[in-house]
N, C-alpha and C positions, 0 to 999 in steps of 0.2 A: 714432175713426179719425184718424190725424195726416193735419192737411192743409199739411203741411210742403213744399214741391215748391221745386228750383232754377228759376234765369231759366232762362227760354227757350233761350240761347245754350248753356248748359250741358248743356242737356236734349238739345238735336241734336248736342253731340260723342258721336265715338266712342273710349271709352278706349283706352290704348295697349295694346295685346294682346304680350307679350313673346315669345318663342321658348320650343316646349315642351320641359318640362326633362326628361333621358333617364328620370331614376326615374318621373316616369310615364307616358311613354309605355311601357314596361316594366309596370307594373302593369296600364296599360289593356288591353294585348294579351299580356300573359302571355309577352312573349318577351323574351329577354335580348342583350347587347353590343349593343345601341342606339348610333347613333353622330348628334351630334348637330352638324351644319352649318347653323345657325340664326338664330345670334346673334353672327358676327363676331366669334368670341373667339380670342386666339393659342391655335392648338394646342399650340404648346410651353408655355404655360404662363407664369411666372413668375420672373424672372431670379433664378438660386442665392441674389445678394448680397442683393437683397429678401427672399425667404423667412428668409437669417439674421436679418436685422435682427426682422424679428417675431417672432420665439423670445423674443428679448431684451426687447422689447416688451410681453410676458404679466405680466411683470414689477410693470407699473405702472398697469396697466386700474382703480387706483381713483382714478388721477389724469385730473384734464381734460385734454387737449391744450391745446397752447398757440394760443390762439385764433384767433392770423392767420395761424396756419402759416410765420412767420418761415424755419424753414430752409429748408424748400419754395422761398418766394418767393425768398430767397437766392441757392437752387442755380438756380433756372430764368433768376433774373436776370443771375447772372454766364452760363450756357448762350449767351444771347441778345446780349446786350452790352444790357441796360434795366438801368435802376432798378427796384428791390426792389418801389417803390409802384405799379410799373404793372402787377404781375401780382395776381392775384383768385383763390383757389383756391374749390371749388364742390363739394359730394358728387356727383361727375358734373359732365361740362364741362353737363351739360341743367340742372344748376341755377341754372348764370347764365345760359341762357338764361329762366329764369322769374325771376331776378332782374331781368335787363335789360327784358322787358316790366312787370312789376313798379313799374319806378323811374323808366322814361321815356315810358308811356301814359297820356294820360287817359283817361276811357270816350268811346267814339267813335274817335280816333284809329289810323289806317292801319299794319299790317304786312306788306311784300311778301313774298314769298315764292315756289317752285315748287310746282306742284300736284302733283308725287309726287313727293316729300322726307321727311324726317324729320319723324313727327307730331307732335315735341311743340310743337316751333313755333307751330302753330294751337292745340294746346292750351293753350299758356303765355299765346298771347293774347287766347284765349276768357276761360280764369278771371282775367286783370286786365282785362277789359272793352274792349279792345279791337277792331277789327275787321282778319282776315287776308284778307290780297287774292292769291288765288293763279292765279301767271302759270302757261301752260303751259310744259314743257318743249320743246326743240326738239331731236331724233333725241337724247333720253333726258338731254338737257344743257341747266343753266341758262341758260336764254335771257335775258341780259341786256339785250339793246335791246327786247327786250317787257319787262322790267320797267320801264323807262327811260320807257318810255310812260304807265303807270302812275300815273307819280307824283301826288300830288295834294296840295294845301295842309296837306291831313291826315296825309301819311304821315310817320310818326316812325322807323320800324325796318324795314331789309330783311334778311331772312335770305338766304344766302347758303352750301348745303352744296357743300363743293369737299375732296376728288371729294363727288359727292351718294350718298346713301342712297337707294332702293336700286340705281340706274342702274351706281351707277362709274364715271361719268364725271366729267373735268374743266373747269374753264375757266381759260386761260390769264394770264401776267402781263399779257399786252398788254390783252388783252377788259377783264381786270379793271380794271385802270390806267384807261382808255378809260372805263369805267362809273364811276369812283370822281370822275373830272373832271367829268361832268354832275352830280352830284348839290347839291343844297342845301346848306348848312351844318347845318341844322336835323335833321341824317335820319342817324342810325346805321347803319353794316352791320356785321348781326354774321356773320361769316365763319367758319361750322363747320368744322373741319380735324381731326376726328374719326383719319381714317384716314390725314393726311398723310405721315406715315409709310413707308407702303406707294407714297405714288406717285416713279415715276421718270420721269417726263418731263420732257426740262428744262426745260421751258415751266412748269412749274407757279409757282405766282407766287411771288415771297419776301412774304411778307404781312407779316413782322415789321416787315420792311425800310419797308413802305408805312408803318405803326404808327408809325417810330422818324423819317419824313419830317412827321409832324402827324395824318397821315387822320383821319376820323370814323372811324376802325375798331375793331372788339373780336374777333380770333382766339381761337377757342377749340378747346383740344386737351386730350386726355384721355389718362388709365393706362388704360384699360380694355380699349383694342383692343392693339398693336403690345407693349405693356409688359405685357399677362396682368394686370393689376389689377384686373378688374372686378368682383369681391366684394368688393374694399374700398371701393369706389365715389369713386373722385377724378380730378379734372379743372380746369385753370386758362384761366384769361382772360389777354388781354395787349391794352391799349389804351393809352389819354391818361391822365396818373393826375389829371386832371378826371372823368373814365367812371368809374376804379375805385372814387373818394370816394365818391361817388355811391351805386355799388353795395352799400358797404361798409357805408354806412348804412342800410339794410336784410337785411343780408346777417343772418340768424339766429345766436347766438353758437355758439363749437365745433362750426362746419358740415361739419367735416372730422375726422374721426379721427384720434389719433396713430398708430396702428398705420400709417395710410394712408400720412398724414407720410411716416413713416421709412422704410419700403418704394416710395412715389416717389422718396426721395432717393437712395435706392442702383440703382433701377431706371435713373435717369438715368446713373446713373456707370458702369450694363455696358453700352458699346462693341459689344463682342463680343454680344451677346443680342442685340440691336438688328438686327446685319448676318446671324447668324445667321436672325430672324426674316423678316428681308425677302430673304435666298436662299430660305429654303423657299416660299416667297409667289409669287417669282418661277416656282420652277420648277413647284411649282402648278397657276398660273395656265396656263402651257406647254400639263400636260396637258392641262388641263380644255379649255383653247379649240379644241389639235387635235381631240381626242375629241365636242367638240359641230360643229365644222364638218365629221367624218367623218357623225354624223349628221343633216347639215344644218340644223341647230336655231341661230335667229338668235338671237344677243347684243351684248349693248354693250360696246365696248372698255372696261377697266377700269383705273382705276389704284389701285384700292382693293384688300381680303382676302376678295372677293366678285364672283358674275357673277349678272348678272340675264339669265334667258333666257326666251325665249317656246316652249313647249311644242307650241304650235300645237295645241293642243286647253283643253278646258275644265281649266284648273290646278290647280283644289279636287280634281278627279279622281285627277290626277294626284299630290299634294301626299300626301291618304289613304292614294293604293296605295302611294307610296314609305313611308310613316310602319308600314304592315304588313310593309315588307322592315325596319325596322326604323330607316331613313334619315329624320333629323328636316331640313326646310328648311321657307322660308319661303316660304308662298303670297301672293303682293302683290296683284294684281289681274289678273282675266281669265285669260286663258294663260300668264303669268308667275309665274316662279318666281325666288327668290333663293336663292344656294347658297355658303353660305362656303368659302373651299380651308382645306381641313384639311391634316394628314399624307398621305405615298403612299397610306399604305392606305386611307386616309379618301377620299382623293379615287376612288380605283380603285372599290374599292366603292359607290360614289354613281352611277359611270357604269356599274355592272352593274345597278345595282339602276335606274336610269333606264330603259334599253333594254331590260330586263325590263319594266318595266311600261309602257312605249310599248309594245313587242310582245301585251303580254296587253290592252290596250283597246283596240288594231287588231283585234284577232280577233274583241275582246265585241263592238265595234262592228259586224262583220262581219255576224252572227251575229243 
């Protein structure tokens, strides 16, 4: 019998559970045109000038990529107004964030964070031995002067999701600014900016702008959501190029694919895709929020491709019955539910299928 077993720490995560993918939710229930609001992916898809670029691409899949993503960093450097060495590209903006715990925990040492954010966080700093200190949130928003409390001799790294995962909510330049002045020298914030993309407020903070002032900061942003990449899986960093050496030195070789490479770099250069995708988002979101304050159903304002709502009943219930209308989302905790805005029809149908199955547990309930 192997008596092979992880620490402790390992043993009480819970792995990241991803969004179920429509083929089988389809096989499971035998029914077809599944639509799937889950996993925060642009509905549109993938900008035309991307998709060419990988045609061309197939071409040369027995070559490596060039390891540090030179044009990549290139294109984002001139986007930004940095040098080339301040940006880190990652399979996934979440793989610098296991780089970053990785490179600057020892075992023992403190990672802030919110307690309903993005899991990999805790997980990245469970497996490099770390300890996650998770603050609560405050009306679904990072609470920075409770993490500001927090701090201790120990803490190295504050995570920091802006808008957060799954709330959609933000925090502003001033808050940020204001947080970024108390902190230590010693103590990284790495600042997810996952969905930045999507938000319009003008409040949201310039974080590069903070970046390009000295900060302890590391912005990380990704192809996956607003740019349709996310089966090529990439995502880059932008810090002090002190942070990115760092990283770079643990960073695994060819962490990023060519195919990815080239289809980021032409993703950056459609304009038009970009304003496209954050009209459709906008208008969206429109529906979505009349249609849930018709049903009086509370949510968080958003500035993300997502609303997080309380169903006001038990959520798993509710999460099943929509997955038999065929409607995939995400059930987060308790009566809450996450629901990405897809296309009109995507979204219309989510709120049939919603009020459908409010009405049929009102009655089982009844009954």
């Amino acid at each position: 019998m192997m008596s092979i077993v992880a620490t402790k720490a390992i043993q009480d995560l819970s792995p990241y559970v991803p969004g179920k993918p429509v083929e089988e939710l389809e096989r499971e229930l035998g029914i077809k045109n599944a639509i799937k609001l889950a996993s925060n992916e642009n509905p549109l898809g993938p900008s035309k000038k991307a998709i060419g670029v990988l045609t061309k691409g197939l071409l040369n899949l027995h070559r490596y990529p060039e390891g540090s993503g030179r044009l990549l960093r290139e294109a984002l450097a001139q986007k930004y107004k940095i040098l080339p060495d301040q940006v880190i590209l990652g399979n996934g903006s979440d793989e610098i964030m296991d780089l970053a715990a990785k490179t600057f925990l020892e075992p023992g040492d403190e990672a802030l964070m919110g307690d309903l954010t993005f899991a990999i966080y805790q997980i990245s700093v469970t497996a490099h031995h770390g300890v996650s200190v998770r603050v609560p949130l405050k009306e679904g928003r990072y609470d920075l002067d409770g993490m500001a409390r927090h701090f201790t001799p120990r803490t190295r790294l504050i995570f920091v999701c802006n808008p957060n995962n799954p709330t959609g909510t933000m925090v502003g330049q001033r808050d940020l600014v204001r947080f970024l002045d108390c902190l230590p020298t010693s103590v990284i914030v790495i600042l997810d900016e996952a969905y930045q993309e999507y938000a319009t407020s003008p409040d949201f903070p310039d974080s590069v702008g903070l970046v390009k002032q000295g900060r302890p900061l590391m912005v990380l942003r990704t192809f996956s959501k607003i740019y349709g990449l996310a089966g090529l899986r990439i995502g880059y960093g932008i810090s002090q190029r002190k942070i990115v050496e760092y990283l770079n030195r643990v960073r695994l070789p060819f962490n990023t694919n060519s195919l990815a490479q080239s289809a980021a770099v032409a993703a950056l250069g459609d304009e038009a895709h970009l304003r496209k995708s954050v009209r459709l988002n906008e208008d969206g979101k429109a529906f979505m929020t009349k249609a849930l304050d018709e049903l009086k159903l509370r949510y968080f304002p958003t500035q993300a491709n997502f609303i997080y709502l309380d169903v006001r009943q038990d959520g798993r219930s509710v999460y099943e019955a929509l997955l038999r209308e065929g409607v995939i989302v995400r059930h987060i905790q308790e009566s809450w539910l996450r629901v990405s805005i897809g296309r009109p029809t995507e979204n219309r149908r989510f709120m049939r299928a919603l009020k459908k199955v409010l009405s049929d547990l009102k009655e089982k309930n009844r009954a």
